[in-house]
C-alpha positions as a printed Julia matrix, in Angstrom:
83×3 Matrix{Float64}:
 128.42  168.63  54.93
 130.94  165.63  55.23
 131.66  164.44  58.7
 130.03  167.06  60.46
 132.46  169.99  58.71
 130.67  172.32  56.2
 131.96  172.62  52.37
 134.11  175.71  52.04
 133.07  178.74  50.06
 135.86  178.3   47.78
 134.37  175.28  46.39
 131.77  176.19  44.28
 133.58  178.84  42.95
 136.59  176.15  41.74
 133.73  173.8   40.34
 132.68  176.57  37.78
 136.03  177.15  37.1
 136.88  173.65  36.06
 133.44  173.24  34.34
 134.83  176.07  31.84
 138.49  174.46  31.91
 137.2   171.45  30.96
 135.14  172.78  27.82
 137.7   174.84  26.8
 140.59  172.13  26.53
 138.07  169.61  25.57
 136.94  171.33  22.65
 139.35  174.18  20.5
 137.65  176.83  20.12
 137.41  177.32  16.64
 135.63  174.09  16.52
 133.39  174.92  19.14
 130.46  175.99  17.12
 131.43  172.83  14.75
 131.32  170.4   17.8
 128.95  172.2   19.87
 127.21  168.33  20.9
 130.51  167.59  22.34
 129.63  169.86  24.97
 127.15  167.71  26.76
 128.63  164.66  26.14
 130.77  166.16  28.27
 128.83  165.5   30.99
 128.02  161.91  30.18
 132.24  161.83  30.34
 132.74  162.77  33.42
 129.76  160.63  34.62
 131.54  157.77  32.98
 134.56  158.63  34.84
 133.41  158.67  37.92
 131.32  155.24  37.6
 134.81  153.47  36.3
 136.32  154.71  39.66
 133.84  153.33  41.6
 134.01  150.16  39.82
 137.66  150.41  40.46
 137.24  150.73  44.5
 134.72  148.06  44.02
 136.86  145.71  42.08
 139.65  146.36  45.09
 136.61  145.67  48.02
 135.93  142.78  46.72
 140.02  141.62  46.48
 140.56  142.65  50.07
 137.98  140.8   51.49
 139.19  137.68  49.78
 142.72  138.54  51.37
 140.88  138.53  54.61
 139.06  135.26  54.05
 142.15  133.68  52.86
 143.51  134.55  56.11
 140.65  133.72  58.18
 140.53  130.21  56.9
 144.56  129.88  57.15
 144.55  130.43  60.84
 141.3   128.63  61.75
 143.25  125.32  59.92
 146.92  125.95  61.15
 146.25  123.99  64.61
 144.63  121.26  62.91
 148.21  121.25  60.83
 150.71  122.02  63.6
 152.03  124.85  61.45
């Protein structure tokens, strides 16, 4: 439940779908039983994925709030410099 609205049944449905997607055009499938480990690295993949995105946000948090600092300090000092 996000914001009060409940997940639609769809949804877990399309999750299993992509989970097979995924391992299919991930791996070929003649070399599946040759790179069968690949499979749950898989996981640690998407996991990764998902961290670097977060990071990303993160990273552009942290520049936005400087922006607004910036311009915090810029109009506290522009009386004191009649600009």
């Amino acid at each position: 439940m996000v914001l009060g609205i409940n997940m639609p049944k769809f949804v877990i449905p399309m999750f299993i779908v992509e989970a097979v997607l995924l391992v299919l055009f991930t791996v070929p499938p003649k070399r599946l039983k040759q790179d069968i480990i690949s499979i749950p690295m898989l996981v640690l993949d998407v996991e990764n994925s998902f961290i670097d995105v977060i990071s990303y946000i993160r990273l552009f948090a942290v520049g936005l709030s400087g922006a607004a600092i910036a311009e915090s300090f810029s109009e506290m000092l522009s009386p004191m410099f009649g600009s």
